[in-house]
py3Dmol code that shows the C-alpha trace and the ligand (Angstrom):
import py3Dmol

protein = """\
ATOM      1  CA  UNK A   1     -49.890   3.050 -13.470  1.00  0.00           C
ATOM      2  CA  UNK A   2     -46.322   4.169 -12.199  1.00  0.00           C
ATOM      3  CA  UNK A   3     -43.392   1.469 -11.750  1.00  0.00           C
ATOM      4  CA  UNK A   4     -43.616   0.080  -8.684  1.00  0.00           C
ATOM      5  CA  UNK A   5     -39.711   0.686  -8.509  1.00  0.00           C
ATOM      6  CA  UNK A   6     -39.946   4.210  -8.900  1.00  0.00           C
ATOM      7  CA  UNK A   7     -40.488   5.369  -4.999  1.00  0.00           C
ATOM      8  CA  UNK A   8     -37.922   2.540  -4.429  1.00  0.00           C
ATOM      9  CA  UNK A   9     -35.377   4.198  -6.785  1.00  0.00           C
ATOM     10  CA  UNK A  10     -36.161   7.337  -4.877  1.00  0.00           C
ATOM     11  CA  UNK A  11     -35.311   5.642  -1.243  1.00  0.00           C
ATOM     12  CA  UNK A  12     -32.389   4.551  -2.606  1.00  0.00           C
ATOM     13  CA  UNK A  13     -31.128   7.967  -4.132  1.00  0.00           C
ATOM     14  CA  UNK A  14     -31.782   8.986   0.144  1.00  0.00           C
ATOM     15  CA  UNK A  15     -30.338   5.932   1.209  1.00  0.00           C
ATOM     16  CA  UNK A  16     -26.790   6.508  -0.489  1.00  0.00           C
ATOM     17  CA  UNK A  17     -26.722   9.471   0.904  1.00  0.00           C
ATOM     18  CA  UNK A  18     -27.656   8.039   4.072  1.00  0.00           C
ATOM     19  CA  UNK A  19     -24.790   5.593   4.179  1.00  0.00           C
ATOM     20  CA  UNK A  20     -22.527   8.397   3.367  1.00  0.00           C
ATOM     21  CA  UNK A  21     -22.880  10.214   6.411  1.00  0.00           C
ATOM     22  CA  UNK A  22     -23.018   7.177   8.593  1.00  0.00           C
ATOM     23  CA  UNK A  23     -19.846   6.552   7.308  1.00  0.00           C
ATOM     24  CA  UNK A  24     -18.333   9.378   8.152  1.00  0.00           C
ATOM     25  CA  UNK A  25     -19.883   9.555  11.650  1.00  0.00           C
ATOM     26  CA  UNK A  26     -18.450   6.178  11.833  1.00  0.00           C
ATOM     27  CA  UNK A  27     -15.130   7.456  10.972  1.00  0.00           C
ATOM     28  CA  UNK A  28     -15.235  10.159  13.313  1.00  0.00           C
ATOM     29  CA  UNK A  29     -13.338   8.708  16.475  1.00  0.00           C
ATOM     30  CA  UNK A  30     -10.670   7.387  14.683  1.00  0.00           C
ATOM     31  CA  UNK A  31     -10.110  10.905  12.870  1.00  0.00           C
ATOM     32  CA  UNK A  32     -10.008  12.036  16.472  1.00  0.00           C
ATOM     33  CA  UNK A  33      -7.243   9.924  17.893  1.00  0.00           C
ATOM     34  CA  UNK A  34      -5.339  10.566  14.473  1.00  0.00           C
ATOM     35  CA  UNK A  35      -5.255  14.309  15.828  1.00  0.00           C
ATOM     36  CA  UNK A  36      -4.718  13.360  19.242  1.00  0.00           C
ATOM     37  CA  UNK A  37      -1.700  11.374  17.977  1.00  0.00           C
ATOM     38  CA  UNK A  38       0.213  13.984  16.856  1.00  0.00           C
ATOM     39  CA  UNK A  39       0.704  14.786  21.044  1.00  0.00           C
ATOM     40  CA  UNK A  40       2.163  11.282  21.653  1.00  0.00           C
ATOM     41  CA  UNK A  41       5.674  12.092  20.848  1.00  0.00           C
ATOM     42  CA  UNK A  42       5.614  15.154  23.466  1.00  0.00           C
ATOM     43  CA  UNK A  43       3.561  13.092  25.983  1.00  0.00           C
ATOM     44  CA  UNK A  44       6.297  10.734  25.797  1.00  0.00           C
ATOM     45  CA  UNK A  45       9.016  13.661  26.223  1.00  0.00           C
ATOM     46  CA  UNK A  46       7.284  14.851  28.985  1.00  0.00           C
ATOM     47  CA  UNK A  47       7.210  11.438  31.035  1.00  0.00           C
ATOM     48  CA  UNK A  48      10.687  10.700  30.191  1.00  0.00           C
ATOM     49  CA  UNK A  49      11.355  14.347  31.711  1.00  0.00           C
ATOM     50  CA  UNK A  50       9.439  13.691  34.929  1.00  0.00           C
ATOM     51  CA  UNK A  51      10.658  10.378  35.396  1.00  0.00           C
ATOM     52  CA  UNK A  52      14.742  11.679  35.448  1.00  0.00           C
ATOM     53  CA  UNK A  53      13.490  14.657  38.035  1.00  0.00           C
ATOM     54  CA  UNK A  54      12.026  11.804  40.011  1.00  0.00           C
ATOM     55  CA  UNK A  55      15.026   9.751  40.489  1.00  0.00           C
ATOM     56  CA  UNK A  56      17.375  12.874  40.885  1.00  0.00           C
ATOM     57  CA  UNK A  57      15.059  13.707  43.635  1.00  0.00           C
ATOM     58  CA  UNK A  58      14.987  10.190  45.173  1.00  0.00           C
ATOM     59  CA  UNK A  59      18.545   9.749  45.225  1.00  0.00           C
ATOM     60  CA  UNK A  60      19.098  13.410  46.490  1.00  0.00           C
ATOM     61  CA  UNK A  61      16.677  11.957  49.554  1.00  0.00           C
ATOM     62  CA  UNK A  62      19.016   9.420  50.102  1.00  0.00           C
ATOM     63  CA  UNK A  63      22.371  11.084  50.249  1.00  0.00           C
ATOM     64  CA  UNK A  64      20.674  13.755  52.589  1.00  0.00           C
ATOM     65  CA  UNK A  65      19.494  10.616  54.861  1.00  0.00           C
ATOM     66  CA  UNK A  66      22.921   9.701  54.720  1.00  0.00           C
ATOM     67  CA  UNK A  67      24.968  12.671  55.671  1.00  0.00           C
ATOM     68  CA  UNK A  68      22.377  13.149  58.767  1.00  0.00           C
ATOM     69  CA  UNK A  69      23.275  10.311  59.693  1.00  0.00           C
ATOM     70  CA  UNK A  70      27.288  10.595  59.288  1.00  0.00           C
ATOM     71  CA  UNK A  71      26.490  13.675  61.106  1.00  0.00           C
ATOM     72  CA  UNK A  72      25.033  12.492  64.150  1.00  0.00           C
ATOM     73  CA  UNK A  73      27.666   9.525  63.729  1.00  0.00           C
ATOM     74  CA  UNK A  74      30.173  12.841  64.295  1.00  0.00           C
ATOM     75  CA  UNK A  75      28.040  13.926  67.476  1.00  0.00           C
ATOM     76  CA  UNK A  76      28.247  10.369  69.428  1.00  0.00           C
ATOM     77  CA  UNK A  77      32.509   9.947  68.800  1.00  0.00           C
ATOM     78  CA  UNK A  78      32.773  13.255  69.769  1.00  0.00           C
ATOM     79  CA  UNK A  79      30.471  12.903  72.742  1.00  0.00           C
ATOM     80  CA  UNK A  80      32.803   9.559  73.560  1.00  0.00           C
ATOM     81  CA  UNK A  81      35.758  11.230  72.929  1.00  0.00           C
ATOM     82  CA  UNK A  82      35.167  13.954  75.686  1.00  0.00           C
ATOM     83  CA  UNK A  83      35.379  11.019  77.970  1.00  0.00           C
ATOM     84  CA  UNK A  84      38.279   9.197  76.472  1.00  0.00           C
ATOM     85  CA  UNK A  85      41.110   8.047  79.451  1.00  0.00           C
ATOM     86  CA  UNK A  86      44.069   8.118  77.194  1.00  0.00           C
ATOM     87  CA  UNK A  87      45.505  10.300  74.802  1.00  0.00           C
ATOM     88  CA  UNK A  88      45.423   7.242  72.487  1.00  0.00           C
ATOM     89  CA  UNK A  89      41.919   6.922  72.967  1.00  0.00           C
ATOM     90  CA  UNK A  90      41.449  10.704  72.386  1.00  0.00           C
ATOM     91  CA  UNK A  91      43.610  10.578  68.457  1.00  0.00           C
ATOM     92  CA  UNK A  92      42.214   7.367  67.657  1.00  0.00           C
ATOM     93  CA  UNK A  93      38.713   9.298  67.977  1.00  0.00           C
ATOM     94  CA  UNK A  94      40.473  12.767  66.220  1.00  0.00           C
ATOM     95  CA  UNK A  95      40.997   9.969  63.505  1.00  0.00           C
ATOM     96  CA  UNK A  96      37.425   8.344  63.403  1.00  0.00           C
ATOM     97  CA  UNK A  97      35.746  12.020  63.389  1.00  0.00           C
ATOM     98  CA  UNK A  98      37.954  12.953  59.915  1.00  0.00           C
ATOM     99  CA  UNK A  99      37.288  10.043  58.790  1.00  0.00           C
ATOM    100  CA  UNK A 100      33.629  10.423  58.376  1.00  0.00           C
ATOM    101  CA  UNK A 101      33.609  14.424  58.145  1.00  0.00           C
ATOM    102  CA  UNK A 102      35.334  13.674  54.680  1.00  0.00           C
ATOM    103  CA  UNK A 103      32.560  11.207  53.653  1.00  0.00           C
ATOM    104  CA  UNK A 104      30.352  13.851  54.562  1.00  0.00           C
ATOM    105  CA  UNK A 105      32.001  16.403  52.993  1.00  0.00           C
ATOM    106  CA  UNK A 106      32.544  14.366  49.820  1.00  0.00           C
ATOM    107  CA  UNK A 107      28.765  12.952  50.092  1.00  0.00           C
ATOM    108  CA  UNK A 108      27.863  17.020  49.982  1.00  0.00           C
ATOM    109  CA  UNK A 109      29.528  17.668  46.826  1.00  0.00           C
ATOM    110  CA  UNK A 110      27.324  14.833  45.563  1.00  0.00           C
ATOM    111  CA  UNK A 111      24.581  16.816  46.929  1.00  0.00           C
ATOM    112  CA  UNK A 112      25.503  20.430  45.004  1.00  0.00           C
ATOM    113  CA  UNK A 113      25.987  18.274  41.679  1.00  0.00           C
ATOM    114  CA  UNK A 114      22.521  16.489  42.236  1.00  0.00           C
ATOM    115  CA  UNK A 115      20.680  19.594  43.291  1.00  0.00           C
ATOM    116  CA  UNK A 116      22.261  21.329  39.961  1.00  0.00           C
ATOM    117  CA  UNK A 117      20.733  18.572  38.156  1.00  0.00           C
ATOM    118  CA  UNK A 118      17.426  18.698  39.737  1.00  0.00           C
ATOM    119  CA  UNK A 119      17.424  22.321  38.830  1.00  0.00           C
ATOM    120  CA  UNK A 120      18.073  21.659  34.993  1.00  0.00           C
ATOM    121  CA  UNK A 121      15.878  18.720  35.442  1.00  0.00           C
ATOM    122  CA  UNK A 122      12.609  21.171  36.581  1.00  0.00           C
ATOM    123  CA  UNK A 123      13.027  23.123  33.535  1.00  0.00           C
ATOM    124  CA  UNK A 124      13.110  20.461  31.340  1.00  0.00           C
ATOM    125  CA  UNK A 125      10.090  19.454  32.329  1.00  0.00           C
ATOM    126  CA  UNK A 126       8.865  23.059  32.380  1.00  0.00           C
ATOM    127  CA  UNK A 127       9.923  23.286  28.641  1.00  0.00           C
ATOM    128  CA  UNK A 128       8.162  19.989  27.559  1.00  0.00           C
ATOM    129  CA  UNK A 129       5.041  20.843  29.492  1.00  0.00           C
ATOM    130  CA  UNK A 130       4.824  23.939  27.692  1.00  0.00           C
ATOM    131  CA  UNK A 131       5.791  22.347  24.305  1.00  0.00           C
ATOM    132  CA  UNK A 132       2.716  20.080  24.563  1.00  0.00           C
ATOM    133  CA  UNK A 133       0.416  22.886  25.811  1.00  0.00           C
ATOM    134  CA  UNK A 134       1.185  25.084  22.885  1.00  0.00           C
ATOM    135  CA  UNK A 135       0.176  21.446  20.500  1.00  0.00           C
ATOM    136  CA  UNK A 136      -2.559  20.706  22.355  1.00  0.00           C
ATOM    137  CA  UNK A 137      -3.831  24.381  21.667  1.00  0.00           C
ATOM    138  CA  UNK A 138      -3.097  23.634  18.456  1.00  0.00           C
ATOM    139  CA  UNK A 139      -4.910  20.885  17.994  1.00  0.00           C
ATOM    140  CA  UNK A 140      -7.787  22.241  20.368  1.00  0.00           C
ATOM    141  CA  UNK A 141      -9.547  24.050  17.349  1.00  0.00           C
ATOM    142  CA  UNK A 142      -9.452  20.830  14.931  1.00  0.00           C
ATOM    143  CA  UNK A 143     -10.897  19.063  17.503  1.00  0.00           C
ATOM    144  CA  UNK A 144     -13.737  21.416  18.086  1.00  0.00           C
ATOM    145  CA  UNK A 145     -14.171  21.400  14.537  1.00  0.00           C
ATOM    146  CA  UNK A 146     -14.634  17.722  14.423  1.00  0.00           C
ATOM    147  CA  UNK A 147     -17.149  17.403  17.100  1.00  0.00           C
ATOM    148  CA  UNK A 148     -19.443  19.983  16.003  1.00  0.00           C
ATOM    149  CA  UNK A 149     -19.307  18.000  12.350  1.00  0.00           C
ATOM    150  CA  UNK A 150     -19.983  15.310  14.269  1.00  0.00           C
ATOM    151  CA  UNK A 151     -23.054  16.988  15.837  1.00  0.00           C
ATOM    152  CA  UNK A 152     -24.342  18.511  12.390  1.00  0.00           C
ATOM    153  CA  UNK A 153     -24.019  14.907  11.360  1.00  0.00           C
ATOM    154  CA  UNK A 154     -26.202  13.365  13.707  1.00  0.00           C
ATOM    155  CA  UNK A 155     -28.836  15.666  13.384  1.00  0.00           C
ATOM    156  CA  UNK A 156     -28.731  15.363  10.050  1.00  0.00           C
ATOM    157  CA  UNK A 157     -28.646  11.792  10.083  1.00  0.00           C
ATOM    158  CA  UNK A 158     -31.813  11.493  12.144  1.00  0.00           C
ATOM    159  CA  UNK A 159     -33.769  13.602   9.988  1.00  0.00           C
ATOM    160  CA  UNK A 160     -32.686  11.284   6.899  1.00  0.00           C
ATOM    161  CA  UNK A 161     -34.082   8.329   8.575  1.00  0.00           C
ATOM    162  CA  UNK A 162     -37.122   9.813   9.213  1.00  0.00           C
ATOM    163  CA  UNK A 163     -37.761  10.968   5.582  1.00  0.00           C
ATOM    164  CA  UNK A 164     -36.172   7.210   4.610  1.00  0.00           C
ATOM    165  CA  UNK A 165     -39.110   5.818   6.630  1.00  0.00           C
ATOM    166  CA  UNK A 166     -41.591   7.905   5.346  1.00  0.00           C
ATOM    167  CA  UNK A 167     -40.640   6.657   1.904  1.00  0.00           C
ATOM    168  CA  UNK A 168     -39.936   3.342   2.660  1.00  0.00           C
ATOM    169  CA  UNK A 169     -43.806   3.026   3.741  1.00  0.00           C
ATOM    170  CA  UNK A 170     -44.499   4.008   0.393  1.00  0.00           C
ATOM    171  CA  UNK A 171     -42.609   1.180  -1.509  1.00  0.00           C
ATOM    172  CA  UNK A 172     -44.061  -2.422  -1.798  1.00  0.00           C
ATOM    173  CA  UNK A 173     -43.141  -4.524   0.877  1.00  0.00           C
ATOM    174  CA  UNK A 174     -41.504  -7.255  -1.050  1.00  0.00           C
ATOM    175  CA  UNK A 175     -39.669  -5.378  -3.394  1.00  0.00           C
ATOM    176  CA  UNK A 176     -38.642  -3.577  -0.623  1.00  0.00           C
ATOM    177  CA  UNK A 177     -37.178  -6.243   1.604  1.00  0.00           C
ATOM    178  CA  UNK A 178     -35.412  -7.347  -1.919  1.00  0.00           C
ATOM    179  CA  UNK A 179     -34.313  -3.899  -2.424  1.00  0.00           C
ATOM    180  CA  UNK A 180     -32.589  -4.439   1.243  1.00  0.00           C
ATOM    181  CA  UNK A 181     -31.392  -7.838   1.047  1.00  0.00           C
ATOM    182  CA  UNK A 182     -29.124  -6.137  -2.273  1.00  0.00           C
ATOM    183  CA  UNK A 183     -28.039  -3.423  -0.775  1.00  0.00           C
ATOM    184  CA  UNK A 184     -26.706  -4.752   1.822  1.00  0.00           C
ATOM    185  CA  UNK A 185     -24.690  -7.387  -0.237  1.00  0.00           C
ATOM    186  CA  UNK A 186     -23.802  -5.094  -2.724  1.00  0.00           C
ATOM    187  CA  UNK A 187     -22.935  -1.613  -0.892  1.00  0.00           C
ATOM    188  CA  UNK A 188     -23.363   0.750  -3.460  1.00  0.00           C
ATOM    189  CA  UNK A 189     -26.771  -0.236  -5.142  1.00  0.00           C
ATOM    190  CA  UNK A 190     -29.411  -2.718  -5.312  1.00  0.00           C
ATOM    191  CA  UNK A 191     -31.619  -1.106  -8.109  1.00  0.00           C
ATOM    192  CA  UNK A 192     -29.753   0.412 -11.161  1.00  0.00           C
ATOM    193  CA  UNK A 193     -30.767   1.683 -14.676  1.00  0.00           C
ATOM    194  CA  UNK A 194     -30.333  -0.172 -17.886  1.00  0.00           C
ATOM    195  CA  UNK A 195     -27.814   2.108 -19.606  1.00  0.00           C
ATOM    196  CA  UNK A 196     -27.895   2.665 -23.565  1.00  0.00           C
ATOM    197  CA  UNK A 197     -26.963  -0.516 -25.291  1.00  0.00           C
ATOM    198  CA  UNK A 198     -28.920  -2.182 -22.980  1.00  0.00           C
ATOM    199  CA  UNK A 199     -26.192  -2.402 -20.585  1.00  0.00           C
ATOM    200  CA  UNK A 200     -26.895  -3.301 -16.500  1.00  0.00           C
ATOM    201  CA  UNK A 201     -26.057  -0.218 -14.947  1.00  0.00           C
ATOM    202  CA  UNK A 202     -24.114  -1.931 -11.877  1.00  0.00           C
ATOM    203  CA  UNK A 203     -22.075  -4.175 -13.398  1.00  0.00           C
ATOM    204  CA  UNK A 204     -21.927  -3.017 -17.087  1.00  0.00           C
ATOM    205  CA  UNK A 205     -22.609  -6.625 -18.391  1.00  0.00           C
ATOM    206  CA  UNK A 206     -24.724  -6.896 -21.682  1.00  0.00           C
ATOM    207  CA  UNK A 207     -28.709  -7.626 -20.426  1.00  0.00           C
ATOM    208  CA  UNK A 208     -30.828 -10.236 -22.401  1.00  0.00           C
ATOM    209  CA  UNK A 209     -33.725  -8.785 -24.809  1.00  0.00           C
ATOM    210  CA  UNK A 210     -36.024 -10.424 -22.884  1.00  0.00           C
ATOM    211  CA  UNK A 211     -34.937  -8.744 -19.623  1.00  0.00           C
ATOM    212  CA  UNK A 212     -34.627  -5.233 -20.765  1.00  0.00           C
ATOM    213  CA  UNK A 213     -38.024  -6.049 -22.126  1.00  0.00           C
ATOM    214  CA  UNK A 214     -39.268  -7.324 -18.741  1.00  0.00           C
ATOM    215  CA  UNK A 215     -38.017  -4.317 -16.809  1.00  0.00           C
ATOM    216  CA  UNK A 216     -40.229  -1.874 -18.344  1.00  0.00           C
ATOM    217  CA  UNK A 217     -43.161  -4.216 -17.360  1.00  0.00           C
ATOM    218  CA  UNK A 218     -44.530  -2.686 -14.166  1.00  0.00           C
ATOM    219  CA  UNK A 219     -45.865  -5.985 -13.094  1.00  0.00           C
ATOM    220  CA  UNK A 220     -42.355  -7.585 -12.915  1.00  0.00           C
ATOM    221  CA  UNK A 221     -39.261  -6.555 -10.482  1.00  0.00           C
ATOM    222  CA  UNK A 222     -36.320  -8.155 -12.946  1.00  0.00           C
ATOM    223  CA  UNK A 223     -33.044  -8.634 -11.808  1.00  0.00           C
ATOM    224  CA  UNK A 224     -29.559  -8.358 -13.640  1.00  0.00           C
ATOM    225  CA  UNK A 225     -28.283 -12.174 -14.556  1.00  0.00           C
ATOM    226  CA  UNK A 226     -24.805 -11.110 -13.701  1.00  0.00           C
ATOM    227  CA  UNK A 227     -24.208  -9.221 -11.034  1.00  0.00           C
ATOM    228  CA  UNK A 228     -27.976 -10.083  -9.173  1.00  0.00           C
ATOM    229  CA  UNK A 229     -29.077  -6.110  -9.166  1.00  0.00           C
ATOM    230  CA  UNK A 230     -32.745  -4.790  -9.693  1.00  0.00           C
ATOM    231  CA  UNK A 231     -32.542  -3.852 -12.983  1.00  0.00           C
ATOM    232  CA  UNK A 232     -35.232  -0.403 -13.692  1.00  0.00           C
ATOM    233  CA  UNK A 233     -36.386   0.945 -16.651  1.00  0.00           C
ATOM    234  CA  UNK A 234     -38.145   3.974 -15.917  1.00  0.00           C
ATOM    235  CA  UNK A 235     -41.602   4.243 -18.301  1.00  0.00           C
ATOM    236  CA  UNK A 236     -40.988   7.760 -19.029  1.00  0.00           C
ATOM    237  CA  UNK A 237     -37.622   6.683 -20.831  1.00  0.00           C
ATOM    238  CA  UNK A 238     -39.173   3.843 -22.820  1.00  0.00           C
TER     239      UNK A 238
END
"""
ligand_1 = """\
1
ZN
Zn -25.496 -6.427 -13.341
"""
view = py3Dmol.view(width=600, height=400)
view.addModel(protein, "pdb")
view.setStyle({"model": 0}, {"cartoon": {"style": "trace"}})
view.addModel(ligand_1, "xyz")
view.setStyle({"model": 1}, {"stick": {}})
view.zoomTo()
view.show()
């Protein structure tokens, strides 16, 4: 009769290989966001740019809102002036008038200076925007890249568990659901060969006679002392 671990030993072999590419689909988004990363310093350039061109803007608002008004400040004295009764009246309202033309005049230097700025501050934002569009091109391919593996994966992954099932059906239920319990405990394997010297293949520890002995008995599923592993000695090796 064949060892009843034998189609198990097989499941595992697809299982390993099973968990590997799980793993790496698992892996996948965070590989992603790695790549995306290497944006975040430009993304941050590029805010920092926007958010200057937004306040030269706001305050260049301002100083306009103020100079129309100054201006039409300049409109009513000189509307009052026309009907001053004194020649007093009429210089103290010559006086008032250059009084605010120079703020006005002074406020539209302000004006030139922040409009200069705004200017420099457009193409700074033009340069950044461009920086990050020729890293996100850059990036664009290793992206695609990693989607399609992740796509391959998947695919690949669902056939696996099919086949997995297929032999799992196969295997004795018990041993099976022992086979599991391990493997999940363990990670890397839940049924391992007794290596020469009569050594348990998972954790290397030295086996008892009467266990080595034992695992070449079809009858009996054995397990390593130590580390709690199936231990499997395949008949043909006896
Ligand atoms: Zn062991």
């Amino acid at each position: 009769m064949s060892h009843p671990l034998e189609p198990i030993y097989a499941l595992q072999k697809k299982d390993r290989r099973l968990i590997k590419i799980l793993r790496e689909i698992r892996d996948i988004p965070q590989r992603r966001s790695d790549i995306e990363a290497q944006l975040s310093g430009s993304k941050k350039k590029l805010a920092m740019a926007l958010d200057s061109k937004k306040h030269t803007e706001a305050t260049l608002k301002e100083l306009e809102l103020e100079v129309e008004s100054l201006k039409q400040q300049v409109v009513k004295y000189k509307n009052q002036q026309m009907e001053a009764q004194t020649n007093d009246q009429y210089r103290a309202f010559v006086k008032e008038i250059g009084v605010v033309e120079d703020e006005i005049k002074a406020l539209e230097e302000k004006e030139i200076h922040l409009m200069e700025a705004l200017e420099q501050g457009k193409s700074i934002v033009a340069e950044c925007e461009a920086k990050l569009n020729v890293e996100k091109a850059g990036i664009a391919d290793e992206l695609a890249e990693l989607d399609d593996r992740a796509a391959h994966l998947k695919k690949k992954a669902e056939t696996m568990k099919a086949d997995r099932s297929r032999v799992a059906a196969g295997c004795d239920k018990e041993i099976l659901k022992k086979y599991t319990r391990i493997l999940n405990n363990k990670k890397d394997f839940a049924v391992v060969l007794i290596e020469p010297g009569g050594h348990c293949g998972g954790c290397h520890m030295k086996l008892p006679p009467q266990v080595i002995h034992d695992a070449r008995n079809p009858t009996k599923v054995v397990a390593c002392n130590f580390c709690g592993r199936i231990v499997y000695n395949p008949l043909h090796k006896a």
